[in-house]
ZADO-1210 file (C-alpha; in nm, 4 decimals, padded with zeros to 6 digits):
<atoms>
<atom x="00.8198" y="-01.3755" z="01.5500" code="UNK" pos="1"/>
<atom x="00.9223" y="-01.3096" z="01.9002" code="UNK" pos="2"/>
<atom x="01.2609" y="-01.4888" z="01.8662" code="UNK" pos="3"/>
<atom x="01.3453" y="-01.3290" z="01.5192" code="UNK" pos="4"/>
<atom x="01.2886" y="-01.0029" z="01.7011" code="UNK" pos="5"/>
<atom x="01.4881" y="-01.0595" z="01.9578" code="UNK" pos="6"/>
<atom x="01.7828" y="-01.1628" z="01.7096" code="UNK" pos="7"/>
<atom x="01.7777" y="-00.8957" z="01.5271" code="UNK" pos="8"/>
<atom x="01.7849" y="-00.6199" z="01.8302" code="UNK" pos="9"/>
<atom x="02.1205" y="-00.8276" z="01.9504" code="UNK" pos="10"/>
<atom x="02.2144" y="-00.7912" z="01.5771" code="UNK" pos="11"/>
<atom x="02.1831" y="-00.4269" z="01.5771" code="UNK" pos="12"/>
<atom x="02.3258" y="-00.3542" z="01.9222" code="UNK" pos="13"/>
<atom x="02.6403" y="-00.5971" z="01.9030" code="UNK" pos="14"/>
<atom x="02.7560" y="-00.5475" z="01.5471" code="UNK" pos="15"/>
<atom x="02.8975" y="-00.2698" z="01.3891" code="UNK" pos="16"/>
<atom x="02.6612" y="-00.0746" z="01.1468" code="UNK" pos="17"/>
<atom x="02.8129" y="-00.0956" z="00.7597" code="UNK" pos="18"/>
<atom x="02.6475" y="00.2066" z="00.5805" code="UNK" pos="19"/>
<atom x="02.5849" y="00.1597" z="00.1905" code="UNK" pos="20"/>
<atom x="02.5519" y="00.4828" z="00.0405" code="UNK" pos="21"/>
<atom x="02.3246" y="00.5316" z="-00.2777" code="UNK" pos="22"/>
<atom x="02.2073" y="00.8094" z="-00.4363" code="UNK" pos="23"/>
<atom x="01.8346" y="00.8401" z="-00.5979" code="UNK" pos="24"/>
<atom x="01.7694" y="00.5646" z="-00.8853" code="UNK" pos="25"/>
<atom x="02.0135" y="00.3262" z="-00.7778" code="UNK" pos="26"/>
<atom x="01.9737" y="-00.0351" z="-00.6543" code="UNK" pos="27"/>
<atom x="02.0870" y="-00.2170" z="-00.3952" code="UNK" pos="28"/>
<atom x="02.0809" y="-00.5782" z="-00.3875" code="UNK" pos="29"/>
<atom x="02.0849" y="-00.7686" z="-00.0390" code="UNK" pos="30"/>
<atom x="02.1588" y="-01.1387" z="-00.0001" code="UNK" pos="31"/>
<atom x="01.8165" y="-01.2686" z="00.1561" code="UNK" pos="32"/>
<atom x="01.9228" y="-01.4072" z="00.4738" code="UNK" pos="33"/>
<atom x="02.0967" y="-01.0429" z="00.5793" code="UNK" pos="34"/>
<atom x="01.9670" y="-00.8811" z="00.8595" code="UNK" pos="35"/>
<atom x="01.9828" y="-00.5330" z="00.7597" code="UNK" pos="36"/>
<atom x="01.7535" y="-00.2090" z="00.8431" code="UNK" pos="37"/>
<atom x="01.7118" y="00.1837" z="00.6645" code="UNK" pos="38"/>
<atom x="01.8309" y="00.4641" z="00.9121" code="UNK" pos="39"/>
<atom x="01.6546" y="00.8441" z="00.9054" code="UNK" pos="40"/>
<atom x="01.7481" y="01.0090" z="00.6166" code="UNK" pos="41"/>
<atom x="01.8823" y="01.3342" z="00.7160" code="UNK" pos="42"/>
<atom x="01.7424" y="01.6521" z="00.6001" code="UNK" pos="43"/>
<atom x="01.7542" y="01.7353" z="00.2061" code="UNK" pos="44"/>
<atom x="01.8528" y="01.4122" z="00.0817" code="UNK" pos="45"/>
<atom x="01.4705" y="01.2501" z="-00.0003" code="UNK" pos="46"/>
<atom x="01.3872" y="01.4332" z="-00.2848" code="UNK" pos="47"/>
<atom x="01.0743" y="01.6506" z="-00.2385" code="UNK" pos="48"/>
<atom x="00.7963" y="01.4110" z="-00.3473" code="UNK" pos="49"/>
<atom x="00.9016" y="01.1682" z="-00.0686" code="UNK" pos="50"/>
<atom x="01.1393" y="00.8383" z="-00.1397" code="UNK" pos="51"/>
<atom x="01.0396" y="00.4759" z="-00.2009" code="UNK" pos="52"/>
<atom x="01.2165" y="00.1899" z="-00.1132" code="UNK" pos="53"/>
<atom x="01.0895" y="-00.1350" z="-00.2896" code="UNK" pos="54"/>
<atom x="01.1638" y="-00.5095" z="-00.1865" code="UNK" pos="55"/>
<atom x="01.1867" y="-00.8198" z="-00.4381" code="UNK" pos="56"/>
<atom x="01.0664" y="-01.1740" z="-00.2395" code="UNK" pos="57"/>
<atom x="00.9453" y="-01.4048" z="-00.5062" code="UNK" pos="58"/>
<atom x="00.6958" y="-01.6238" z="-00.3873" code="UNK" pos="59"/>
<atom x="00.8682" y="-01.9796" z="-00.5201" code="UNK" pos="60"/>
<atom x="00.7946" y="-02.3195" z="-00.2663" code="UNK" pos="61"/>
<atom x="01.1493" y="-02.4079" z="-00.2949" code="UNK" pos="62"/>
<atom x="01.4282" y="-02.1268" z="-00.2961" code="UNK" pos="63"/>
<atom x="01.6443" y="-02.3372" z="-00.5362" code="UNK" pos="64"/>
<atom x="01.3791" y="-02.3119" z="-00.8177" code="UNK" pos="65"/>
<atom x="01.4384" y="-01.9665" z="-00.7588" code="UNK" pos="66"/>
<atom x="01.8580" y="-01.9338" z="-00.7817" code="UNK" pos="67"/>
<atom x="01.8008" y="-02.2210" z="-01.0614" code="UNK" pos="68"/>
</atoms>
C-alpha cells in the first residue's frame, strides 16, 4: 500500500543499514514484522548459475496458530 511504502522509504533513509553477511547455502531467518531489503551483490559473489533467495509466509488465519 501507499502508506506501507512510504514507511519503509523513511525506514531506509533514517536508519542505519545493519548488513548480515552469508555465504551460499546458508539461511537467514527474519522476524516477520522487520522491514528489511537485499542490496546489489557485487561482482563474483552470485555464483555463476545466478542466486535465489526464497521467503517462508505460511498462509495460517491467525498468526498464533502459527508460533503455537
Amino acid at each position: 500500500t501507499e502508506t506501507y511504502q512510504a514507511a519503509r522509504r523513511q525506514v531506509f533513509a533514517d536508519c542505519p543499514r545493519v548488513v548480515v553477511p552469508s555465504r551460499p547455502g546458508e539461511a537467514v531467518l527474519l522476524h516477520r514484522q522487520l522491514v528489511h531489503g537485499v542490496a546489489p551483490w557485487g561482482d563474483g559473489v552470485a555464483p555463476p548459475e545466478g542466486r535465489m533467495i526464497a521467503y517462508f509466509r505460511p498462509e495460517v488465519a491467525n498468526t498464533a496458530d502459527w508460533l503455537g
